[in-house]
Residue, then its C-alpha position, 0 to 999 in steps of 0.5 A: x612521908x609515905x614510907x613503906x610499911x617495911x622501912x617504918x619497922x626498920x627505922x623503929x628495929x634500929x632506933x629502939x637500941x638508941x631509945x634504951x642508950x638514952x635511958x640508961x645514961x639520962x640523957x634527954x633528946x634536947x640535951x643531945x651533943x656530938x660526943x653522945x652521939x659518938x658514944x652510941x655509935x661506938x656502943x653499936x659498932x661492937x655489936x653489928x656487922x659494916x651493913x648493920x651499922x650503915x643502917x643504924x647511922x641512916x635512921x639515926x641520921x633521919x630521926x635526927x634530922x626530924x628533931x632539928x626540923x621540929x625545933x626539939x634540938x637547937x643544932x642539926x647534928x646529922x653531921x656528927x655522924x660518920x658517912x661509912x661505906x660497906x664494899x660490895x664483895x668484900x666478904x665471903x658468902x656466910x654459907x655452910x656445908x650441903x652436910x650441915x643443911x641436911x644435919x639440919x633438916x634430920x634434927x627436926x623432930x617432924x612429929x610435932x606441928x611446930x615440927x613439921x612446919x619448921x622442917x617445911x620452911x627449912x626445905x623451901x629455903x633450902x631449896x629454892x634459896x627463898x628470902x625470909x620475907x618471901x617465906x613469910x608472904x607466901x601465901x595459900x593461894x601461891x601453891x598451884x598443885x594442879x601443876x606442882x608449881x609454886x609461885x613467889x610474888x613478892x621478890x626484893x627486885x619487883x618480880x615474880x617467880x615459878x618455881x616446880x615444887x620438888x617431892x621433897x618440898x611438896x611433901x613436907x608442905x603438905x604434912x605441914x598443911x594437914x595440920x595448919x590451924x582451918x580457924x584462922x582467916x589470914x591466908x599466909x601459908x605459915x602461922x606462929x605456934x602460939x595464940x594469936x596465930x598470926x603469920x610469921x613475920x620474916x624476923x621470926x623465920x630467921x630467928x627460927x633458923x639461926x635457933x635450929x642452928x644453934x641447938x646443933x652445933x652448927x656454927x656460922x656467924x649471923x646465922x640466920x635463913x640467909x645462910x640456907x640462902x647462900x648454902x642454895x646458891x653454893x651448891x648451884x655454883x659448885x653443880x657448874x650451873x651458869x651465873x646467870x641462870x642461878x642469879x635467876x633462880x634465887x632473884x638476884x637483882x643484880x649480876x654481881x650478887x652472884x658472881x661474889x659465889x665465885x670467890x669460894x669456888x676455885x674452878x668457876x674462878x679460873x673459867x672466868x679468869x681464862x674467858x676474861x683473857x680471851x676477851x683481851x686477847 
């Protein structure tokens, strides 16, 4: 079909779980019925978020469209599978405390390689508010240290950003770089810590995090390099900067992803209550 690298490893993340479920209960791809279809789905609900689920009934829904199509099940099934909806800004952002972003960053022992590369990707996440997926295609060639600048191609709405690389970032990337592996011919800025040395993925960036979390008591549910991302913008939000220059700032596709900030942050609330009345009146 054409798919994009990235919804490839999502469809096979989310329908290895379905693969393990088949094994352990015997049940063959054509011998699948609606009520094991359910039991799955239930088995998953007590696991992931609303927004994980709706993409494990999406791919489920695909590859079982795939098995009717190819003759491998008599019935298409797709059917049997709920069609949930997940409400933008029902939830409040999952960030921490600006405190416990910098607990964090103070717990990283910085006098070791794996060291100074975590505590350099923990203050691009910090702050710029950078997604995993940027963190992992960041490139060499993406640092522009003639004008202390730092650029991020390959954003989730389809552009670019510039960003001015701060003392604090452009130390820590440096420190990070004078002892990156030279022998590597990839040109990804951040490598794994073991043989092969490949690049990062964006899992393994997360997983880095939500880690360096647990190990210091901070507790957040679905930890994660997001919740640096949302800690970005709640510090932005609570410096009274506008909506639309800190939507700017973090690549929000969409104004409303950064007003659900408003929500954990009472007097941007009441100035736009107050703005919305002045608009009727």
């Amino acid at each position: 079909k054409g798919l994009r690298q990235a919804t490839l490893h999502k469809y096979a993340y989310t329908l290895r779980p379905f693969e393990s479920y088949l094994a352990q209960t015997g049940i063959t791809l054509s011998a699948l019925t609606p009520a094991s279809i359910t039991d799955f789905i239930n088995v998953r609900a007590e696991a992931l978020h609303k927004s994980g689920m709706l993409g494990t009934t999406g791919a489920l829904r695909v590859f079982l469209a795939y098995l009717h199509r190819e003759g491998i099940i008599a019935n298409d099934l797709t059917r049997s599978i709920p069609r949930g909806r997940v409400y933008r800004q029902t939830s409040i952002p999952r960030a921490i405390s600006w405190p416990d972003v910098e607990r964090l960053l103070a717990s990283v022992d910085c006098r070791s390689d794996l060291g100074k590369r975590d505590y350099a990707i923990l203050t691009l996440l910090a702050s710029y508010g950078l997604r995993a997926r940027e963190i992992a295609a960041l490139c060499l060639d993406d640092l522009d240290w003639e004008h202390d600048q730092i650029s991020v191609p390959m954003r989730k709405g389809g552009h670019s950003t510039r960003y001015p690389l701060s003392a604090i970032v452009g130390e820590a990337m440096i420190a990070y770089l004078r002892v990156r592996r030279t022998d590597i011919a990839d040109r990804q800025v951040f490598l794994a810590a073991r043989s092969p040395y490949s690049p990062m993925t964006h899992t393994g960036v997360s997983c880095m995090v939500s880690g360096r979390m647990r190990r210091i008591g901070i507790q957040v549910a679905r930890a994660g390099s997001h919740t640096l991302r949302h800690a970005c913008v709640q510090r932005l939000v609570e410096a009274d900067l506008p909506f639309k220059i800190i939507g700017d700032y973090v690549g929000h596709r969409h104004p409303a992803s950064t007003l659900v900030y408003g929500k954990v942050a009472v007097h941007k609330l009441r100035e736009m209550v107050i703005a919305q009345g002045e608009d009727v009146l």
